[in-house]
N, C-alpha and C positions, 0 to 999 in steps of 0.2 A: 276763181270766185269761191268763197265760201258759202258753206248751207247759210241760208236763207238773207243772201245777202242784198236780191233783188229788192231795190228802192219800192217803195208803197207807191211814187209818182209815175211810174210808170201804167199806163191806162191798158185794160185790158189785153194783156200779154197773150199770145196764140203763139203757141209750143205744137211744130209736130215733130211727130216720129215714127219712118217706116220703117220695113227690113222682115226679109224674110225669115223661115221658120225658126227658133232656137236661136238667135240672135239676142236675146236677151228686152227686146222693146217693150213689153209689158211690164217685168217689174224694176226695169232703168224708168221707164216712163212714172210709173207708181211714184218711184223715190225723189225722180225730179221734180215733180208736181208738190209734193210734200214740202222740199227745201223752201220750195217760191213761194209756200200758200194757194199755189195754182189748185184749181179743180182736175180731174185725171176722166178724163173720156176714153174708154176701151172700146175702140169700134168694133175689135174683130169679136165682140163678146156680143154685139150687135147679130152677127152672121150663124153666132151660136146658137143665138135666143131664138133665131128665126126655123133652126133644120130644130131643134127640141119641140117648138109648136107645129109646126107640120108632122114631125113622126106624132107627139100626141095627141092629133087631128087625124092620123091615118090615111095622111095627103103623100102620094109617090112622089119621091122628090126628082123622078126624069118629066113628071107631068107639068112642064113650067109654067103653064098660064095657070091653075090651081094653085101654085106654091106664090107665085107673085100674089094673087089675091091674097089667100090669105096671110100673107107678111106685112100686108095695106091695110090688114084688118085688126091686124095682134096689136095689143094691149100691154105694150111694152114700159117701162117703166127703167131707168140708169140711175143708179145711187153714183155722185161724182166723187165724193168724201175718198182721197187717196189712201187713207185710212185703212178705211172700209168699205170699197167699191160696191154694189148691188146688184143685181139683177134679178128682176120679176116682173112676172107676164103674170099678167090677170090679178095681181095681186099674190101668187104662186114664187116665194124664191126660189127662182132655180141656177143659182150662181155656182152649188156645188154639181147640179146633173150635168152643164152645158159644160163640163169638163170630163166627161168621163169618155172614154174611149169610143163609146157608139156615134157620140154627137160627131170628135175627131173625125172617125172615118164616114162621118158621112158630111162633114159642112163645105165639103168643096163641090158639092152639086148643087150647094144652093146660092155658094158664094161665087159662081161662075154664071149663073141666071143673072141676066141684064137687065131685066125688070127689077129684079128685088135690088140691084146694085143701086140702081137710080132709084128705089122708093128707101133703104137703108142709108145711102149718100145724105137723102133731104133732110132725114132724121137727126144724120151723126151732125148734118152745118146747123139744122137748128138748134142742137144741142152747143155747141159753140157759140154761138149767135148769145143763145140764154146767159152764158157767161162775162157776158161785155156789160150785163146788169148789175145795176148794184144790189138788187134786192136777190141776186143766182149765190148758189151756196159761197161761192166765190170772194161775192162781195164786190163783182165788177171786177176783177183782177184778173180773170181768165182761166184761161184751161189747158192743159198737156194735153194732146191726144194723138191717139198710136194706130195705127193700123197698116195694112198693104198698101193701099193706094191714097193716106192723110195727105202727101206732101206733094202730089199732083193732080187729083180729082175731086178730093173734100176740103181739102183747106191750102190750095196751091197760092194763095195770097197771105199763109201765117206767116206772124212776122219772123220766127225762128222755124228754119228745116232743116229735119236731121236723116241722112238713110244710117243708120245703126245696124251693121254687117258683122261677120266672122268665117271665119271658114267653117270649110263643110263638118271638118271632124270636130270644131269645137262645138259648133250648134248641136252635132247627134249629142256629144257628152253630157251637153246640159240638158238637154230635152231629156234624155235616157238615166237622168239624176234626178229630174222633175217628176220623171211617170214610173220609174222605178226603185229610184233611193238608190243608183250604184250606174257606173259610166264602164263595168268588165264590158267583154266583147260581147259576150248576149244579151246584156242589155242596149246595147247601140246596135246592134242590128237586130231586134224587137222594136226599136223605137225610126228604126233608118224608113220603112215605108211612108209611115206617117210624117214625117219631116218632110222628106224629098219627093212625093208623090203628092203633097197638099201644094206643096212651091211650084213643082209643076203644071199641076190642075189652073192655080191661081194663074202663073203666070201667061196664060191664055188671054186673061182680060185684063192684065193691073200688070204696067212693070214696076218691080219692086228689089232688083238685083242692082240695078245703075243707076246713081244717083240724076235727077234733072237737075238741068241747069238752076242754082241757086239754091242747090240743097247741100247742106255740109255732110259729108262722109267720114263715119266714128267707125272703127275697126277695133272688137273689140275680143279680137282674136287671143290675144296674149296681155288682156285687162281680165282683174279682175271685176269684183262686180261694184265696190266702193270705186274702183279706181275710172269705172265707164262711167259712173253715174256723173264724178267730178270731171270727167272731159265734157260731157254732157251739160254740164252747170256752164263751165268754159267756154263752149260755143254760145251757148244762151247769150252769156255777159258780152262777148266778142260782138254778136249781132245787135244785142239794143244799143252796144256802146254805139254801132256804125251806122244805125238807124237815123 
């Protein structure tokens, strides 16, 4: 299927896409969202927002009933524009902080709290939910949305599921091209804890390595990044056709 080939009559389209770290599911999700006119939901941007307002609260993140409140309390705020994604709390953008290596090493203490899973779950489906409108930036057309556990805890009823996978050396290279501009050997192993100890941590409560039954599995080990988004577009077409 070509860019933006998805028919207008199709009613609110639900795109998800899991896949662990350095797999590429953020900005395939980004571009596939784009092609459809789809709105683009970043949940794990959700999990970031949450360990940011807690450290700027001076909330311990092993204290978990203080960390679940206050994530029940934040003042969250998702710009869905695949454009120009957003995130701000309080009014506060902090779409560039919730990326910087502090928030990394610490958002798998707060993305493995069972509380904040089920109070950040309710948020990422009503944000879904918001997109079946017509009056949602969308226009009623729906939404991409990406995260750990989208394709079997938040949206296990979207009508297209994708686990978007690679191997282990190609996800360090791109993550270690992403947070350092170069994929030599110190940079991948600079970057090897934060991949494979986030996947780890996660994979305690969310599996996100094997596809569930009725998820399509994108490997996009030896794709490039034009080339997974258009497999990407391909299962899409594949599944509304079979809907």
């Amino acid at each position: 299927m070509e860019t933006g080939e998805l028919s207008t009559a199709v009613p609110a389209l639900v795109v998800a896409i899991d896949g662990p770290s350095g797999s590429g599911k953020s900005s395939v999700s980004r571009a596939v969202a784009k092609a459809l006119g789809l709105a683009f939901l970043d949940t794990g941007a959700t999990y970031r927002a949450a360990t940011w307002w807690c450290l700027e609260q001076g909330i311990a993140l092993d204290d978990t009933a203080a960390v679940a409140d206050a994530v029940r309390a934040m003042p969250l705020v998702l710009g869905v524009d695949p454009s120009n994604p957003t995130v701000s709390v309080g009014g506060t953008d902090i779409g560039a902080a919730i990326r910087e290596t502090a928030i990394s090493a610490a958002v798998s203490a707060v993305a493995t709290n069972l509380e904040v899973r089920a109070e950040l779950g309710r948020l990422q489906r009503a944000a879904i939910d918001a997109e079946r409108d017509p009056s949602s930036w969308s226009g009623g057309r729906g939404v991409v949305a990406e995260g750990r556990d989208i394709t079997t805890v938040v949206a296990p009823d979207a009508d297209v599921r994708v686990l978007l996978t690679a191997s282990e050396e190609a996800r360090l290279a791109r993550r270690a091209r992403d947070v350092h501009g170069s994929d030599d050997a110190a940079a991948v192993e600079a970057t090897r804890d934060q991949v494979l100890r986030r996947d780890a941590d996660d994979s305690t409560v969310v599996q996100f390595h094997v596809a569930a039954d009725g998820v399509v599995t994108v490997d996009s080990s030896h794709l490039d990044f034009d080339q997974t988004v258009q497999v990407v577009l391909d299962v899409v077409a594949s599944e509304v056709a079979r809907a």
